[in-house]
LUMFISE-876288 format. One record per atom (N, C-alpha, C): residue in three letters; x, y, z. Coordinates in steps of 0.001 Angstrom, whole numbers, plus 500000, padded with zeros to 6 digits. Example, Ala and Ser with C-alpha at 12.3 -4.5 7.8 and 13.67 -1.06 7.14 Angstrom:
BEGIN
ALA513190494310507800;ALA512300495500507800;ALA513200496700507800;SER512850497750507080;SER513670498940507140;SER512900500030507870;
This chain:
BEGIN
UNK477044175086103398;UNK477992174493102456;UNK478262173020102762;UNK478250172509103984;UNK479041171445104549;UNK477250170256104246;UNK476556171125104266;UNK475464169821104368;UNK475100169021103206;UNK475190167869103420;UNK474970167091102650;UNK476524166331101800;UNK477693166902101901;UNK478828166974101876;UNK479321165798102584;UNK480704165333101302;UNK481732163985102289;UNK482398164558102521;UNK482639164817104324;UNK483977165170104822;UNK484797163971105372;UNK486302164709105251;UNK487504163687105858;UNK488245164864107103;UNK487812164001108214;UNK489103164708109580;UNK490384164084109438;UNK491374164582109071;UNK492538163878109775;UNK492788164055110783;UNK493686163246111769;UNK493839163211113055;UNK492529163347113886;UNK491529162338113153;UNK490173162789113715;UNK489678162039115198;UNK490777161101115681;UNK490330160959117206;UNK490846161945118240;UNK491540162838117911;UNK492383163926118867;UNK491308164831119431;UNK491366165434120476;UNK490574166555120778;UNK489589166981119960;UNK490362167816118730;UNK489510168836118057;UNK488205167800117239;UNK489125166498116931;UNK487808165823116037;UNK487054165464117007;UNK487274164939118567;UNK485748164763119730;UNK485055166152119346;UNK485496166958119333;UNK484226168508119270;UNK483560168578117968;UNK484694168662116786;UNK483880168648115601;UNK483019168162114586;UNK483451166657115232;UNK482103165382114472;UNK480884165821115230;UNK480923165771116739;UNK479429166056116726;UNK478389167267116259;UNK479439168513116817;UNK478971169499116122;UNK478900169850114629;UNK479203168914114003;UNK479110169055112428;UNK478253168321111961;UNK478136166962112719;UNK476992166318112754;UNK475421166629112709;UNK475646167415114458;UNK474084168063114519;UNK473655169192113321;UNK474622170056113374;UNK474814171619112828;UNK474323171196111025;UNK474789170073110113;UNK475242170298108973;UNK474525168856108420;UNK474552167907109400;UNK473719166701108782;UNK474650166323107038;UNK475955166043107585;UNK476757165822106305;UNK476263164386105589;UNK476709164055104317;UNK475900162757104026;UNK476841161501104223;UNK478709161700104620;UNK479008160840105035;UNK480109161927106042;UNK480739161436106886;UNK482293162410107730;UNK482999161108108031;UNK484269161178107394;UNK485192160276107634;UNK486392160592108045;UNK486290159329109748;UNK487495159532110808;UNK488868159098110046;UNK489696159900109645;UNK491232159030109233;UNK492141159433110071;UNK493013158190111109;UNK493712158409112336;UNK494509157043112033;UNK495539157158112914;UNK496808156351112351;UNK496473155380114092;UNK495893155663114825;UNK495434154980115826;UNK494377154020116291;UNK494405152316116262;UNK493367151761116328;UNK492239151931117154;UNK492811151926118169;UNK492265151935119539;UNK491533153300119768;UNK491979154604119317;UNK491228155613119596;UNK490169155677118686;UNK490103154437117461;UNK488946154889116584;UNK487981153882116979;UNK488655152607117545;UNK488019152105118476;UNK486569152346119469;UNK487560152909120272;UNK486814153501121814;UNK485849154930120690;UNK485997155715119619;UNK485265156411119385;UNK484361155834118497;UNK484389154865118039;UNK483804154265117000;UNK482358153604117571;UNK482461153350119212;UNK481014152996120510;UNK480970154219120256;UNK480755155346120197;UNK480037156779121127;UNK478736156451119417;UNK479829156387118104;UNK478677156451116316;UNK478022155576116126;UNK478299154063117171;UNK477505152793116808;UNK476077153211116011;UNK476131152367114509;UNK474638153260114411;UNK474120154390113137;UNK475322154787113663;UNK475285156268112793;UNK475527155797111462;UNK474903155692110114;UNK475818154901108774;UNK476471156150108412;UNK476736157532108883;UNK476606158963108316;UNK478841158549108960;UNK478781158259109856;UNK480084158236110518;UNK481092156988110115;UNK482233157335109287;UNK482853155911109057;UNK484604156303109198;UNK485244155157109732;UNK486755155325110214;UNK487385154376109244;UNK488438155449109465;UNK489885155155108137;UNK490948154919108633;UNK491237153835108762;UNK492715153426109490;UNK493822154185108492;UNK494656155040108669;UNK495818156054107712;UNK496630156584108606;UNK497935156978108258;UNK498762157837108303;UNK499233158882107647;UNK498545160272107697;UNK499390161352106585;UNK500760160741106025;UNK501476160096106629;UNK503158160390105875;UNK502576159531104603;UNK501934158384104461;UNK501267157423103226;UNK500555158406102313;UNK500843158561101812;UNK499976159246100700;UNK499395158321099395;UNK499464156986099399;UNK498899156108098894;UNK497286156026099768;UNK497581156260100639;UNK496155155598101977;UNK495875157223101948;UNK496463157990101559;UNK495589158636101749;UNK494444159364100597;UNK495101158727098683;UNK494476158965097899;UNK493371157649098389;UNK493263156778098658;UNK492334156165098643;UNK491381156470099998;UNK491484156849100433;UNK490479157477101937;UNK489769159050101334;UNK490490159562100799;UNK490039161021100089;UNK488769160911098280;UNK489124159702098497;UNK487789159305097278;UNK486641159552097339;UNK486263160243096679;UNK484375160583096838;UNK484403162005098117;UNK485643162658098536;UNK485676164169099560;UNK485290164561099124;UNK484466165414099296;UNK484437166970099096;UNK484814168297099902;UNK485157167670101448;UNK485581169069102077;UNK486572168185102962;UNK488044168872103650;UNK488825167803104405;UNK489249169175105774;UNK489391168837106693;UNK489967169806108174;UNK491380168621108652;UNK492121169188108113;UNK493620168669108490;UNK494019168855109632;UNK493681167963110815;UNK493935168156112536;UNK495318167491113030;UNK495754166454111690;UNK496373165215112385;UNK497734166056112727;UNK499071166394113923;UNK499862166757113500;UNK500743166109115175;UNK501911166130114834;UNK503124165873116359;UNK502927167057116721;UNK502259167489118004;UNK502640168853118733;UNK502707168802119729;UNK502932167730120900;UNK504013168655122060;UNK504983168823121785;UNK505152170097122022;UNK506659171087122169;UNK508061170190122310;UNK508320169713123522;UNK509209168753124605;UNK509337167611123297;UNK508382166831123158;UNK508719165402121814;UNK508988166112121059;UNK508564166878120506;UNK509519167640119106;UNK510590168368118796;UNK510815168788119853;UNK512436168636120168;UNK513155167912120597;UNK512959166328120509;UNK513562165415120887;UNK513631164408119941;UNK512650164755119467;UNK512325163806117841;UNK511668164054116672;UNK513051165223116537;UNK512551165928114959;UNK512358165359113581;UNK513402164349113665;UNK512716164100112184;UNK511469163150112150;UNK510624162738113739;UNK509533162155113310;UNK508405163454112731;UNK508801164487113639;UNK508140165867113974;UNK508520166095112555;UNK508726166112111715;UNK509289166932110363;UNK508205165813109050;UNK508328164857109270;UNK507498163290108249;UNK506236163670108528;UNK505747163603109525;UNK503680164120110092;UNK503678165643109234;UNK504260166658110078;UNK503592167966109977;UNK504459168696108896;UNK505316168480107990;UNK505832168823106648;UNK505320168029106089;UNK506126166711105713;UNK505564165538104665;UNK504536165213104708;UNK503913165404105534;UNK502342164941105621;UNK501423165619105011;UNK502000167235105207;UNK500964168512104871;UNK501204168116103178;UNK502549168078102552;UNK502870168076101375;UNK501891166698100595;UNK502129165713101588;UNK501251164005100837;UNK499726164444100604;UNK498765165300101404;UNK497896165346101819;UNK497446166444100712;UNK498021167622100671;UNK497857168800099686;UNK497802167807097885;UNK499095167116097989;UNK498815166371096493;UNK497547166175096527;UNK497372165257097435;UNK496272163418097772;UNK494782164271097040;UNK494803165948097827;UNK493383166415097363;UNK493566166785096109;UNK494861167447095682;UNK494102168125094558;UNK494013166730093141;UNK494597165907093718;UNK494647164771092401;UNK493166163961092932;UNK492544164099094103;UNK491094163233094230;UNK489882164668094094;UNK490317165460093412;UNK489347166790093080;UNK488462167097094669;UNK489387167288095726;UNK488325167608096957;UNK488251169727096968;UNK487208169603097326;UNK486824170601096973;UNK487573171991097353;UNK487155171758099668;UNK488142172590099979;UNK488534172331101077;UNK489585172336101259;UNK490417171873102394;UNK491402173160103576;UNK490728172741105241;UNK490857173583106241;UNK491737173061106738;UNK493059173354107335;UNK494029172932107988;UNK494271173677109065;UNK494460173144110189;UNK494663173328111605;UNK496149174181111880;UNK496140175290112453;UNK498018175807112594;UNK497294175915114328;UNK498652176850114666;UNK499129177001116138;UNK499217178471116083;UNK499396178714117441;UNK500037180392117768;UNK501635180170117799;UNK501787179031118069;UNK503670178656117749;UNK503781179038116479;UNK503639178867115142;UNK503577178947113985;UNK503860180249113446;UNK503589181397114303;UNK503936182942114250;UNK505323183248114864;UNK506394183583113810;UNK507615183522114687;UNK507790182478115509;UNK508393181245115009;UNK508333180107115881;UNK509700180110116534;UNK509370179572118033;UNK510886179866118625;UNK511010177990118695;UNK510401177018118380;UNK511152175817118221;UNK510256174749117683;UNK510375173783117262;UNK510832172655115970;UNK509035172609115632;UNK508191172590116542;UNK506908172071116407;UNK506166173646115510;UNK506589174437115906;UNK506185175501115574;UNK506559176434114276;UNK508111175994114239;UNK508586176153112592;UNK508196174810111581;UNK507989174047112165;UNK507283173100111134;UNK505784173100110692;UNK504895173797111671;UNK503716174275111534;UNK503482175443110104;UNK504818176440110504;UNK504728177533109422;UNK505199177001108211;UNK506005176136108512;UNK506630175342107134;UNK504892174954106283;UNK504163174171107170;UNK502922173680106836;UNK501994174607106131;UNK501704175530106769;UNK501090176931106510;UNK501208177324104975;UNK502789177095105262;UNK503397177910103372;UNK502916177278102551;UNK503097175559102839;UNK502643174571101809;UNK500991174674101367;UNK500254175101102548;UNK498520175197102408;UNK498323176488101625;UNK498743177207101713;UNK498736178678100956;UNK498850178453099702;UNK500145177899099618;UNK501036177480098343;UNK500428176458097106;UNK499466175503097941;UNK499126174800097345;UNK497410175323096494;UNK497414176280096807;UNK496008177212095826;UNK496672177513094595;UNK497947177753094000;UNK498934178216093161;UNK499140176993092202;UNK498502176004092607;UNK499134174566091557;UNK497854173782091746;UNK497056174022091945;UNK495854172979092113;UNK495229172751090906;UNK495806173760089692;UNK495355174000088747;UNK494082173723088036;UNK493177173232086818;UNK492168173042086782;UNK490929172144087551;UNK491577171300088888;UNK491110170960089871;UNK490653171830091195;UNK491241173025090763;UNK489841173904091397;UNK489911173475092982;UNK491039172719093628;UNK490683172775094963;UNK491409173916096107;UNK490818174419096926;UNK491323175449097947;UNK491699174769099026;UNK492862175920099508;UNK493270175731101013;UNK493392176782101717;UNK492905176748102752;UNK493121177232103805;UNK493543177064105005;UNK493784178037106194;UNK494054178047107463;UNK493430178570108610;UNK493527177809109848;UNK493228178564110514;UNK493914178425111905;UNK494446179656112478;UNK495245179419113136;UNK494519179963114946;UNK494914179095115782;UNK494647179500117095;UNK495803179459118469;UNK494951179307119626;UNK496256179183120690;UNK495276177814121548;UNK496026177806123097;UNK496063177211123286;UNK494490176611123882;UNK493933175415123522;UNK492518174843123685;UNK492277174542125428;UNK491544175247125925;UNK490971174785127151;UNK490817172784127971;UNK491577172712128050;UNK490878171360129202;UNK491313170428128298;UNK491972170705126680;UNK491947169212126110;UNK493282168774126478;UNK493572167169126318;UNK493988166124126891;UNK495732166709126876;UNK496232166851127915;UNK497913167071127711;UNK498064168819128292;UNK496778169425128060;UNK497114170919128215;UNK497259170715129820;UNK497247172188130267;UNK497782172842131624;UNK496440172985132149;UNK495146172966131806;UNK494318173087133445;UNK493971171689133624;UNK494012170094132822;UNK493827169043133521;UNK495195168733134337;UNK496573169575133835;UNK497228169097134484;UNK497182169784135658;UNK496883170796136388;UNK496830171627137487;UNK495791171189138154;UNK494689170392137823;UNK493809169801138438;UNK494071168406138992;UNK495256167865138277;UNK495343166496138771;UNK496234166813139545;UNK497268168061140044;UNK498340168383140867;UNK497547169040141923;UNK496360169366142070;UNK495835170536142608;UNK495975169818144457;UNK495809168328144626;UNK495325168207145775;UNK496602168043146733;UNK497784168040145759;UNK499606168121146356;UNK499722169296147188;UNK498644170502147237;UNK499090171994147328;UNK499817172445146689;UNK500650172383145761;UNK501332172535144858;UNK501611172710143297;UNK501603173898142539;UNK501364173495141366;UNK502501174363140113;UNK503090173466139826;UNK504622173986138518;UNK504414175188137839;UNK505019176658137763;UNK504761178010137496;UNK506166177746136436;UNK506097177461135266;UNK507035178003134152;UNK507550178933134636;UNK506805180124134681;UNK507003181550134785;UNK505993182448135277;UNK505962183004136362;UNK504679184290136356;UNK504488185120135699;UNK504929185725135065;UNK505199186505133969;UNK504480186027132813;UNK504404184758132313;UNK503964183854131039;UNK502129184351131149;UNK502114184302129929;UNK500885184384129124;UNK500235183423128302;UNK498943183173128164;UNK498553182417127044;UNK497434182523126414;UNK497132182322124880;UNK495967183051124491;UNK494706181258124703;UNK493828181723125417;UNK492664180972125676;UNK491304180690124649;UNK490943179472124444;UNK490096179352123343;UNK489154177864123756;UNK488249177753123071;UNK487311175978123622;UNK487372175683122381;UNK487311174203122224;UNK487260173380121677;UNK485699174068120518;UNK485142174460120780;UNK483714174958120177;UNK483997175794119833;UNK484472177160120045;UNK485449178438119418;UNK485985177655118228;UNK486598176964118450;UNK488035175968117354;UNK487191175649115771;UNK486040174724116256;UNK484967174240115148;UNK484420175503114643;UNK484042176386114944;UNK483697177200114794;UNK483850177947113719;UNK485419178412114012;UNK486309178934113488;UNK486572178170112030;UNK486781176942112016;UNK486891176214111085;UNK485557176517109991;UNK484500175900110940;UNK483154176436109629;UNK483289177608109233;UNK483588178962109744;UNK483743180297109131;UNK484784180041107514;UNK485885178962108221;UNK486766179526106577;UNK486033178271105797;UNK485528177344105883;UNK484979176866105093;UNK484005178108103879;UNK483534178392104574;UNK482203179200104469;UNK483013180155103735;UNK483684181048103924;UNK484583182594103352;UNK485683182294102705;UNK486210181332102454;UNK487292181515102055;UNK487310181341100721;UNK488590181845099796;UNK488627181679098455;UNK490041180734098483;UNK490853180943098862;UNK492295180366098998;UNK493062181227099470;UNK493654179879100410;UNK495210181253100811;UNK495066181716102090;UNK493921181805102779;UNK493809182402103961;UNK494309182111105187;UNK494461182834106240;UNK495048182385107615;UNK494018183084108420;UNK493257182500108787;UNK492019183177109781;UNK492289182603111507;UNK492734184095112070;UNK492853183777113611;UNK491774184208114315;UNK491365183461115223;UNK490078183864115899;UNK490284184951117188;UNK489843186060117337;UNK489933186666118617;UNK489721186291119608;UNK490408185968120561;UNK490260185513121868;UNK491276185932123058;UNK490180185292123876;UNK491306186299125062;UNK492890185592126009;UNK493526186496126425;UNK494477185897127268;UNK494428185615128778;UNK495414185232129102;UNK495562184837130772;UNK497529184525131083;UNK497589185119132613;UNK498508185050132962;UNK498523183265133591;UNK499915182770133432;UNK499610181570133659;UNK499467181132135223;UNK499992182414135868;UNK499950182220137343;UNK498356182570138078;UNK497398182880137081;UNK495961183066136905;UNK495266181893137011;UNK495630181199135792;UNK494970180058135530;UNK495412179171136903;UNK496393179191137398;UNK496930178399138410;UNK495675178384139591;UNK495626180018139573;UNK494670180256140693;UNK493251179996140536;UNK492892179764139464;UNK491593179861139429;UNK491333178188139543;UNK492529177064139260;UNK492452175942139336;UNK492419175373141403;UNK493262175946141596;UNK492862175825142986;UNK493781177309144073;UNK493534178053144156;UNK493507179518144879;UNK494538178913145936;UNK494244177688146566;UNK495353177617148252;UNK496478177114147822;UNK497074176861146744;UNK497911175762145991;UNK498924176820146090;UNK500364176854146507;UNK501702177210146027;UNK502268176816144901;UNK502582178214144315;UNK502673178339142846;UNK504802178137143107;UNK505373177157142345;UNK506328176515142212;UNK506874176838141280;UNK507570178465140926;UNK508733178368139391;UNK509654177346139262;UNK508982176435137809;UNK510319175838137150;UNK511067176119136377;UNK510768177538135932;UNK511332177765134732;UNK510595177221133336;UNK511424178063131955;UNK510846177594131050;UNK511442176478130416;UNK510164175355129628;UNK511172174419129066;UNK511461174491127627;UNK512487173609127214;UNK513286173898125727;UNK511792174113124670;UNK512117175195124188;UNK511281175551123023;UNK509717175999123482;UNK509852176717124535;UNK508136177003125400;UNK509000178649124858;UNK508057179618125028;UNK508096181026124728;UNK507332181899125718;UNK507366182927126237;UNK507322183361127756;UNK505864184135127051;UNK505625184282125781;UNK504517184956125453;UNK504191184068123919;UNK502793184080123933;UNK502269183552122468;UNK502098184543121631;UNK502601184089120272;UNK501700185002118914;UNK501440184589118196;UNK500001185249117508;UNK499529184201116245;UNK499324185131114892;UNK500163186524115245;UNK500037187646114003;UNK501203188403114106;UNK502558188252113287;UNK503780188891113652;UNK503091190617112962;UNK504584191392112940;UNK504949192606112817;UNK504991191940111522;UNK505566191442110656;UNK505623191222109360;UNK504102190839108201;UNK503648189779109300;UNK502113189744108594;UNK501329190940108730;UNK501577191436109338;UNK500645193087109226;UNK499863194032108402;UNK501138193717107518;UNK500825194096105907;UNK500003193663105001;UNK499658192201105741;UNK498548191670105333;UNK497550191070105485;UNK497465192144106914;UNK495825191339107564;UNK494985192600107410;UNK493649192057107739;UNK492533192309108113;UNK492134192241109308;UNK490888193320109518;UNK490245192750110844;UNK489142192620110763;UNK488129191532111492;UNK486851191604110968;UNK485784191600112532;UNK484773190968112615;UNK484543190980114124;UNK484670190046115027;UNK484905189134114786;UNK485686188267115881;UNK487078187405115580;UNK487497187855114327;UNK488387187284113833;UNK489030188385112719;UNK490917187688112555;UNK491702188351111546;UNK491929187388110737;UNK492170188302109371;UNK492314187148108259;UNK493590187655107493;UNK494841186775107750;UNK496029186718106959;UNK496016186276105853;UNK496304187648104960;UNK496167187116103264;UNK497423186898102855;UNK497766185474101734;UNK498797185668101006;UNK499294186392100766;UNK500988186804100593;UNK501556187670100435;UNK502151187538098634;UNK501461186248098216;UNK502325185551096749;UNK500819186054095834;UNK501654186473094614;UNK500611186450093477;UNK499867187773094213;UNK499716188479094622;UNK499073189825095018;UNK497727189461095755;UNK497755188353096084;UNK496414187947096636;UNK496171188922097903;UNK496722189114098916;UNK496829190243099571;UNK496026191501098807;UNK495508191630097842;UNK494923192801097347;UNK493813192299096529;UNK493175191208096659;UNK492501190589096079;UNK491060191105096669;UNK490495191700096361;UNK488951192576096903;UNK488276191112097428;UNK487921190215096587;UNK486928188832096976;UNK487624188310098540;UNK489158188631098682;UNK489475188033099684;UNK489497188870100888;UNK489446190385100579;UNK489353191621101475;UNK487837191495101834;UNK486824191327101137;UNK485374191354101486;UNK485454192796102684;UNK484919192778103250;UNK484594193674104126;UNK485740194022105048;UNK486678193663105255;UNK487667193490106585;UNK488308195293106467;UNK488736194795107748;UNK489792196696107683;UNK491110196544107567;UNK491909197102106976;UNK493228196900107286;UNK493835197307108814;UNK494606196114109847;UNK495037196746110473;UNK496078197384110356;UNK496662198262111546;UNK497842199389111445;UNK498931198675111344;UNK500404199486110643;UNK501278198409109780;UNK502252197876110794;UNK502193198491112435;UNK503151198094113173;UNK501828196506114632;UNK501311196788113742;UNK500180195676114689;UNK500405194376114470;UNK500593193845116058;UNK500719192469116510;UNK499852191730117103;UNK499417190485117459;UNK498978189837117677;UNK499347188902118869;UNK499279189586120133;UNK500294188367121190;UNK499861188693122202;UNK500092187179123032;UNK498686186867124560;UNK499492187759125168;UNK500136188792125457;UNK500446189852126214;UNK499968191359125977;UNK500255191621124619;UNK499219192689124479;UNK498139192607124006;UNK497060191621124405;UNK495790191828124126;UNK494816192155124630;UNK494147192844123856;UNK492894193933124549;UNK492011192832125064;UNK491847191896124873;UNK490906190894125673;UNK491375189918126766;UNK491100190036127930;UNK491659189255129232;UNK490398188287130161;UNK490632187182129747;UNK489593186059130671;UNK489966186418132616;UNK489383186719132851;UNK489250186536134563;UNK489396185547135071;UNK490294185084136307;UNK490150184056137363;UNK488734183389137279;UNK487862184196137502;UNK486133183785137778;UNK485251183487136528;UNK485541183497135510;UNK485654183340134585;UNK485842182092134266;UNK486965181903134510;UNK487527180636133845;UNK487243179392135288;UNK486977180268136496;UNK486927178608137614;UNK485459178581137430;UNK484062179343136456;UNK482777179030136250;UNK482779178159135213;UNK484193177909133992;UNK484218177408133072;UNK484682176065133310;UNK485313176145134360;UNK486144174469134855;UNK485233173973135190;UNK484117174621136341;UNK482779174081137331;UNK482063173520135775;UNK481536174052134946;UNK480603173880133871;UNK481278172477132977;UNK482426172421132864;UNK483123171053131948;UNK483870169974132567;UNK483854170195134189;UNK484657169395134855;UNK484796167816133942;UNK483767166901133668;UNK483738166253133865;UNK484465165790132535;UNK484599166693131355;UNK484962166314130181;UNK486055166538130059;UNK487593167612131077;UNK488364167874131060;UNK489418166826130924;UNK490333166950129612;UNK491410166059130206;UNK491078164641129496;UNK489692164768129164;UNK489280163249128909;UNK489833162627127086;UNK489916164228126437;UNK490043163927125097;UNK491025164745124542;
């Protein structure tokens, strides 16, 4: 679907866009992919890796503009909405910037396509976003509603939205194993909680995931990828084993367990084989056969959370996965 196709990343110097330009690149040979990031300097420093490339071109924008962003969305045909405020800690400290990006933005951005006829558009959620216990994470679901919502009014412009929702990304820039690696040589390393859980995923899982709803989706969807969990006092160990593990407690708006499929969505998922797909609950789409395709219904009291999940990453596991990416950890 994607080949030969103009795509737009938002927030495309962050993590997920280092993984997904190239792999969309090699994989799909699009005929243009355009970076739009509200940051000079990161389109900058990424703008040496494409020297070259005429296939790769950067868009100086900000989601909250929705002027910059009908004019960057000209000539789309497919868009992956990455750009958003998500540490936890800043967004509870500075909500109403946290509220302009990842509400107003989702809302500027949902217009921007369906008035520049883009075809179909993938937007990035969280496992915060499921029952959110604070600001980054109820603004995510706020986001969610609007991407769903916005298949309902796109009207003879024919453009889709979707979702796809995950947990937390391995090694990229801000997470917990570059930070346990840069603490590792203190002997010492900060335990939230032993008890705490988190659901584990790569940056390549993520893209992945994304091409699937490109590929399947009709509108409306919330596609979570199966993946496994880890105790966080695990990951600690597998970062360095001799290190004393240090409870700080949890901080404002962190949650002692992740979920990315409540007791309430239940009713309207699926399961398929490496992934669940949350159907609209508006307009009966939830019963929509094209959007059921093959999936099973799961059972009506079934959840989705890095504590009860049947899939668990190993210590050894994950310190063969640190050995294998050392060098890229942390970097993006």
């Amino acid at each position: 679907m994607l080949n030969q196709g103009s795509i737009l990343i938002t927030g495309g110097t962050g993590s997920f866009g280092h993984a997904f330009v190239p792999m969309t690149l090699a994989k799909f040979n699009p005929r243009r992919l355009v970076i739009f990031s509200r940051d000079e300097m990161k389109q900058w420093e990424m703008a040496k890796i494409y020297a070259g490339d005429p296939r790769v071109r950067f868009f100086i924008g900000d989601v909250r503009d929705k002027d910059r962003l009908e004019r960057a969305l000209d000539g789309i045909d497919f868009v992956v909405h990455a750009a958003a405020t998500k540490i936890v800690p800043i967004a509870e400290y500075n909500p109403f910037e946290c509220i302009k990006t990842n509400v107003n933005g989702a809302m500027n951005l949902i217009d921007a396509c369906i008035d520049q006829r883009v075809k179909r558009v993938v937007a990035l959620s969280t496992d915060k976003a499921s029952s959110p216990a604070n600001l980054y994470g109820a603004s995510k679901l706020a986001s969610d509603k609007l991407f769903v919502a916005g298949n309902s009014y796109s009207g003879l412009h024919k453009t889709s939205f979707s979702v796809v929702r995950y947990g937390n990304v391995m090694g990229s820039r801000g997470s917990v194993i570059p930070l346990f690696l840069s603490l590792a040589e203190q002997g010492e390393l900060p335990i939230t909680d032993p008890r705490m859980t988190r659901f584990m995923i790569t940056l390549e899982q993520g893209v992945s995931l994304v091409w699937r709803a490109f590929e399947d989706m009709v509108g409306g969807e919330i596609y979570v990828k199966k993946i496994p969990s880890m105790k966080i006092s695990d990951i600690a160990h597998a970062v360095s084993p001799e290190a004393r593990q240090k409870v700080i407690g949890i901080r404002p708006g962190e949650k002692l367990h992740e979920q990315m499929i409540s007791i309430e969505d239940a009713q309207h998922t699926y399961a398929y084989s490496d992934y669940y797909k949350i159907l609209p609950a508006i307009h009966n789409w939830s019963e929509d056969p094209e959007r059921i395709s093959d999936g099973l219904k799961v059972p009506s009291e079934f959840t989705y959370c890095s504590d009860n999940n049947a899939e668990w990453m190993s210590i050894e596991t994950l310190k063969q996965w640190i050995e294998q990416n050392r060098e890229k950890i942390g970097k993006i």
